[in-house]
C-alpha positions, -999 to +999 in steps of 0.1 A: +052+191+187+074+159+178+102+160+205+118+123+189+144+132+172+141+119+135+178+102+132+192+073+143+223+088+149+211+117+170+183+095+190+212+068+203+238+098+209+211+113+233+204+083+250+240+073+258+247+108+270+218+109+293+224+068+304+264+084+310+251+114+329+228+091+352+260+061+359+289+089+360+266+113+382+259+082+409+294+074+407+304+107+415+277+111+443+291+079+460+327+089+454+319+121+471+306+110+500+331+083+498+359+111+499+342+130+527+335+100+552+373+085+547+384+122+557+364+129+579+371+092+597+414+103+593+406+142+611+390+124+638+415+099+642+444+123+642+422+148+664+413+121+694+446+111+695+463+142+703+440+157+722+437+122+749+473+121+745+471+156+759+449+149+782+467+118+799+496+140+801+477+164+822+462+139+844+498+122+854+515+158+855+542+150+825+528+179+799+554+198+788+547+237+782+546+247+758+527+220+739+551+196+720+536+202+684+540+168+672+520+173+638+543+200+627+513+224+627+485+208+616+463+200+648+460+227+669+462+219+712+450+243+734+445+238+775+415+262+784+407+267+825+369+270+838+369+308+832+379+304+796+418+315+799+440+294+778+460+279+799+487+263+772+485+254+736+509+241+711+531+269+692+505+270+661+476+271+686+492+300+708+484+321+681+450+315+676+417+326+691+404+303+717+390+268+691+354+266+707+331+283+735+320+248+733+321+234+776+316+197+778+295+190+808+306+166+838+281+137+824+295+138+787+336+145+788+343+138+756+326+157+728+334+157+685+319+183+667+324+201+633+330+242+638+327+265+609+341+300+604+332+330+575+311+324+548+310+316+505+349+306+494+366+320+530+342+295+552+368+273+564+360+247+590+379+223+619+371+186+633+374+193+668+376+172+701+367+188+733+379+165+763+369+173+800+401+158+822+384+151+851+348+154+865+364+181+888+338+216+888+372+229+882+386+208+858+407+220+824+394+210+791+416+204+763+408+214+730+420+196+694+412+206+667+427+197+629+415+217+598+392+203+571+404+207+536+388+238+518+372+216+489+353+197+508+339+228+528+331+254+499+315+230+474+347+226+453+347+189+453+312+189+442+321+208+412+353+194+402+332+162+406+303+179+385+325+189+360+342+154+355+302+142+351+300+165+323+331+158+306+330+122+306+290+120+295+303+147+262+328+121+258+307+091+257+283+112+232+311+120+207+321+086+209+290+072+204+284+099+173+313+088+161+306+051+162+266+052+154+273+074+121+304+047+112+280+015+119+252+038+099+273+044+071+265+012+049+226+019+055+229+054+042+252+044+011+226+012+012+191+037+012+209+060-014+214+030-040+176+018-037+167+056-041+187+053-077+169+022-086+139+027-108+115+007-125+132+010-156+172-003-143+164-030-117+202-043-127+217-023-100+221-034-063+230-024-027+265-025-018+271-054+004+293-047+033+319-075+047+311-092+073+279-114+088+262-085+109+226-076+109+238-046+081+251-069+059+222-094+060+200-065+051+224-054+022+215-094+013+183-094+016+176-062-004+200-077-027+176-110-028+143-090-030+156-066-061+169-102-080+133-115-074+119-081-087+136-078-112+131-114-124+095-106-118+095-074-138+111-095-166+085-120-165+057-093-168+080-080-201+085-111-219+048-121-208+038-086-225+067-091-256+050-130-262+017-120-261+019-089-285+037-111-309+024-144-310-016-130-306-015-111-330-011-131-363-044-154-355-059-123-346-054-106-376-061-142-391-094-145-373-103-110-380-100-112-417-119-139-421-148-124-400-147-091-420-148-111-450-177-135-442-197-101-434-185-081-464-195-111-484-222-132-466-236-143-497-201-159-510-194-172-475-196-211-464-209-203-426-197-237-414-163-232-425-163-198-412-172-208-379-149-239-378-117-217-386-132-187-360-132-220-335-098-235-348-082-195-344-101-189-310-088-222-298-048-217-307-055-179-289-068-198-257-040-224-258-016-195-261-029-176-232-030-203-214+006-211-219+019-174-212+000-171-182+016-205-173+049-190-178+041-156-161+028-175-128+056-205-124+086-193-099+059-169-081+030-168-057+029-194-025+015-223-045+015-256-022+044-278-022+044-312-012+061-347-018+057-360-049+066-395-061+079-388-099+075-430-109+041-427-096+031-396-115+047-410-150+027-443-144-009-422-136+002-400-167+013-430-193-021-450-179-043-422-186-025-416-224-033-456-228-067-451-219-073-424-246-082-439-282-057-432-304-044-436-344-028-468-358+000-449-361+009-431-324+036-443-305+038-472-284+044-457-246+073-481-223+081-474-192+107-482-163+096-462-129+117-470-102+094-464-066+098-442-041+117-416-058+100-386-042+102-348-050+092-316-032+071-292-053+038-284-070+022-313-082+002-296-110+030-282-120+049-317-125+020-327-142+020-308-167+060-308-172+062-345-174+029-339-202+046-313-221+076-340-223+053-370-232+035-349-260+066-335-274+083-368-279+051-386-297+052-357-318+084-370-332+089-406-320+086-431-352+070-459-330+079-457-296+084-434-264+103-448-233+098-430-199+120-442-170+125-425-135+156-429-112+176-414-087+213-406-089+238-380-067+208-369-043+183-361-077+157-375-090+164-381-129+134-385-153+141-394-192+116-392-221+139-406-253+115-407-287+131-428-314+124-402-340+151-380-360+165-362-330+178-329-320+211-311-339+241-305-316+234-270-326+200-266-314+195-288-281+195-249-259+170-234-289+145-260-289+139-243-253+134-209-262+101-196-266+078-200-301+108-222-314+105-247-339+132-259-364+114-276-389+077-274-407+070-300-388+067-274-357+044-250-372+012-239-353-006-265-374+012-292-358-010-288-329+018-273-302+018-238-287+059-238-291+063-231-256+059-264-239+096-269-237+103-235-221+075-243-200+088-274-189+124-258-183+111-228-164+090-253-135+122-272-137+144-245-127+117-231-103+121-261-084+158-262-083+165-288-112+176-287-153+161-300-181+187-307-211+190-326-242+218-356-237+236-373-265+216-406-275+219-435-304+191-425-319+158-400-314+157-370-287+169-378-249+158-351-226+168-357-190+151-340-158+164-337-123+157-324-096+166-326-060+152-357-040+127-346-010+153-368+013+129-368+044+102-382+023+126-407+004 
């Protein structure tokens, strides 16, 4: 049997009713007896003094008769002799049966006591004070007696009391209805928009209310999760769209010529066969590789650490001057500035500053110059070929996937066409740009990225 309740709402309005029973109930059990000692402590008061005022007028012989009534009525006086015969009593008190049967003995004169009369809502009850005027066997005993209010006899005060409990805790519940289901609001309108989103519209997002409060963070951070889903989601399309596009031309290529070397085998030079199969096989792997690339770079928990970019150019360009190489490939300069640090993944910077190197001694007529630098709190890297350089028009194509403007790009050239984009995307994943700058001659393209200050 589940006796939570399921809502919010309902769960907090409980709890402050019951918390407003428990503080308004201990309040009202103080103020009660609160109420009853403070009237009990004026009854006596009044009580004692008229009946020892009474009493010293007996003693010295200046007692009127009747009485003097100086409450106008509301303490009763009566003078009772040792065989019970009211001997005098205040107009009010002439007219009422003797007060108490009560006798106070010799050793105990003075005597308070409570005395009750009827029962249910006619019990009605007195503070009286019985005083014995002298320790004479024959001595008087004066009687006062003053009347307790009726609510604090028949239980009226406890439910006036009760009732204010009641009323007070309903009021703290409605209020707190009332405020829980306003506060609640946003998450409801919040739960209701991610129940719209689907897999196939991750454009849409959680309305975002004003305000830095723990609701509005949340309304951020769903926001936050569904941009990174969604740019995820994209990723995993345009991995799917490149792959089913780009694979499947050398697949087709490497397909035919398998079918025809074994429709034909007697017709069919094996070697050359096997060399394109291994020249096809080899652009698929590179492609692949490149797309996965793509797919992976913004995502996962790779390691970042600091990374001195003049350090990394001077490893790359010393391991490019190491490799043999034509007569005709480009002369590499360089101008690394130290201790220009960035925070990221190393292998990742590796290969952008490679993809960068090998795209400019593609073009460059004879030489490729590589400097690093910092400027405005970035780190700036610049690869500038010397070759025939970039149109106006085409400096943002050149870094879209599978683009190449001239024959000079085709898959034969050797590149994937995606080394740009893939050199833009770990840019941008690590909170930099990669552009294309005006330059007197060849292509400039300029990387920055933030500096890792504590490591500069």
């Amino acid at each position: 049997m589940r006796l939570r309740p399921r809502s919010i709402r309902t769960r907090d309005t409980l709890v402050a009713a019951v918390l407003a029973a428990v503080v308004f109930g201990a309040i009202a059990i103080a103020a009660d007896l609160g109420i009853r000692d403070t009237v009990r402590a004026a009854l006596v008061q009044d009580t004692a003094q008229s009946a020892r005022r009474t009493s010293a007028a007996i003693r010295d012989g200046s007692l009127a008769s009747p009485i003097p009534d100086d409450s106008g009525g509301r303490v009763l006086i009566q003078v009772v002799g040792p065989g019970g015969n009211m001997l005098d009593a205040t107009p009010a008190a002439g007219r009422h049966p003797r007060i108490s049967g009560f006798w106070p003995p010799r050793d105990e004169r003075v005597r308070d006591f409570r005395h009750c009369h009827g029962h249910g809502l006619t019990r009605h009850c007195e503070m009286v004070e019985a005083i014995r005027v002298t320790t004479a066997p024959d001595s008087v005993v004066v009687y006062a007696a003053t009347r307790i209010p009726g609510p604090l006899v028949n239980g009226v005060l406890e439910v006036l009391l009760a009732v204010a409990v009641l009323g007070l805790s309903a009021l703290v519940a409605w209020v707190t209805w009332r405020v829980v289901g306003r506060t609640l609001r946003p998450v409801e309108q919040i739960r209701g928009q991610l129940a719209e989103i689907s897999g196939s519209d991750l454009s849409r997002r959680v309305p975002q209310p004003p305000g830095e409060d723990e609701i509005a963070e949340l309304a951020a951070t769903a926001n936050q999760t569904l941009d990174r889903l969604e740019r995820a989601v994209d990723r995993q399309r345009q991995f799917a769209s490149d792959a089913s596009h780009e694979l499947r031309t050398p697949i087709a290529g490497l397909r035919a010529n398998l079918e025809d070397a074994a429709m034909h085998p007697e017709d069919t030079d094996l070697k050359a066969v096997v060399a394109s199969a291994l020249r096809d096989t080899d652009r698929l792997e590179h492609i692949v590789t490149d797309l996965l690339l793509l797919a992976r770079i913004g995502t996962g928990n790779a390691a970042r650490e600091a990374v001195d970019l003049g350090d990394l150019a001077r490893r790359e360009i010393a391991r490019r001057d190491g490799i043999p190489r034509s007569a005709g490939a480009p002369r590499l300069v360089a101008d690394l500035a130290p201790g220009v640090r960035v925070r990221g993944v190393r292998m990742q910077f590796v290969r952008l500053l490679g993809n960068l190197l090998d795209n400019a001694e593609r073009y460059a007529d004879g030489s490729v110059a590589v400097a690093v630098s910092s400027s405005g709190g970035f780190a700036v890297l610049t690869v500038q070929d010397d070759g025939a350089g970039v149109p106006d028009a085409d400096r943002e194509r050149v870094f879209a996937r599978f683009t190449r403007l001239d024959s000079a790009r085709s898959r034969h050239a050797g590149g994937t066409g995606l080394g740009l984009a893939i050199a833009r995307e770990i840019a941008q994943a690590h909170g930099g740009s990669l552009t294309i700058e005006d330059s007197v001659r060849g292509a400039r393209l300029v990387l920055n990225l933030p500096l890792d200050i504590e490591n500069t």
